[in-house]
C-alpha positions as CSV (number, residue, x, y, z in Angstrom):
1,X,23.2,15.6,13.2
2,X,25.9,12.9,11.9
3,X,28.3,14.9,9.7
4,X,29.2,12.9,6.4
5,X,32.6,12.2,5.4
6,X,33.5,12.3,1.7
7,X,35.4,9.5,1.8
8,X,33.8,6.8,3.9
9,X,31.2,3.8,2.1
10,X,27.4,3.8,3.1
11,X,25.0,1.5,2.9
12,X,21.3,2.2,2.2
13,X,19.9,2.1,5.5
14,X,22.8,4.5,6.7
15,X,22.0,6.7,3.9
16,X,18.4,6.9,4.7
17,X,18.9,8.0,8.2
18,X,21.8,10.6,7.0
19,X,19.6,12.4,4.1
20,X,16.2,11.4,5.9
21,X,14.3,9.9,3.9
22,X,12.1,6.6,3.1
23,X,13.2,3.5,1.3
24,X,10.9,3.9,-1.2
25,X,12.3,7.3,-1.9
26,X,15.9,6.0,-1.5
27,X,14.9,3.4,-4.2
28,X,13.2,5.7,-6.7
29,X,16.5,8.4,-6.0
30,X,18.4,5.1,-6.7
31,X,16.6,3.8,-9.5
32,X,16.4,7.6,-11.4
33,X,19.7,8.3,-10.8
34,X,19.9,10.8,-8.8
35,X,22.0,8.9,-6.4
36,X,25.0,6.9,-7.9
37,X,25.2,3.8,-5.8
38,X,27.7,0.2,-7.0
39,X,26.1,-2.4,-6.0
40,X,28.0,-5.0,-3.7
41,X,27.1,-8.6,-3.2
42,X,23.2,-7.7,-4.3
43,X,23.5,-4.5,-2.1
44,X,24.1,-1.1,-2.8
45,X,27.3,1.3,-1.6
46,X,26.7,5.6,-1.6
47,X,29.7,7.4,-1.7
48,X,30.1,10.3,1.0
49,X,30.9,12.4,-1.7
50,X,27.8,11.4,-3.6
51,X,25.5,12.5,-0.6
52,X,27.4,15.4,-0.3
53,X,26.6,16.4,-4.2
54,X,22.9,15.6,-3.3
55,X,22.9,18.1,-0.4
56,X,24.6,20.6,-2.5
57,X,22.2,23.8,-3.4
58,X,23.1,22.8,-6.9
59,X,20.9,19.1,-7.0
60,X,18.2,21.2,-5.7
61,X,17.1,22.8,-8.9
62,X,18.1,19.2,-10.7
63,X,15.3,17.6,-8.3
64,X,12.9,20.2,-9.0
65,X,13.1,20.1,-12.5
66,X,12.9,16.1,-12.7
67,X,9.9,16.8,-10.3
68,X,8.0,19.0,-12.2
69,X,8.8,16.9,-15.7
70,X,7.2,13.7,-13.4
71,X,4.1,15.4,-12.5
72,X,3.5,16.6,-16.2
73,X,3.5,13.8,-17.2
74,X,1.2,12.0,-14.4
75,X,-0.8,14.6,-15.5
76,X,-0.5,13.9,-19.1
77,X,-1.4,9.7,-18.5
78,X,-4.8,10.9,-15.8
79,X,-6.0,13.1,-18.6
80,X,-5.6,9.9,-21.4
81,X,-7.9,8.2,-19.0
């Protein structure tokens, strides 16, 4: 496992393979907020320290609760249909 150093830039492909995960999930951490990215010359930079905050125990119960709000209301919009 590649350790991550608080103070060194990533891009979005590097911080996919460090946390894991898809683009599309990279994208929709990106677009929510979840992630704070600055966008460079149309492209996005991640902090270290902001995938360190991610990892934290604490951003678990954030993502859970942003989770659970999302799927009521999915939910919410099927039933309308």
């Amino acid at each position: 496992m590649q350790e991550i150093n608080p103070n060194e830039v990533y891009t979005t492909s590097e911080t996919q393979a460090l946390l894991k995960i898809s683009s599309s999930t990279l994208k929709r951490l990106l677009k929510s907020g979840l992630i704070r990215a600055n966008k460079v010359g149309g492209q996005y930079r991640v902090l270290g320290k902001e995938l360190l905050r991610i990892v934290s125990p604490s951003m678990e119960k954030r993502v859970v609760e942003t989770y659970r709000r999302l799927k009521k209301k999915v939910k919410k919009k099927i039933k309308t249909w």
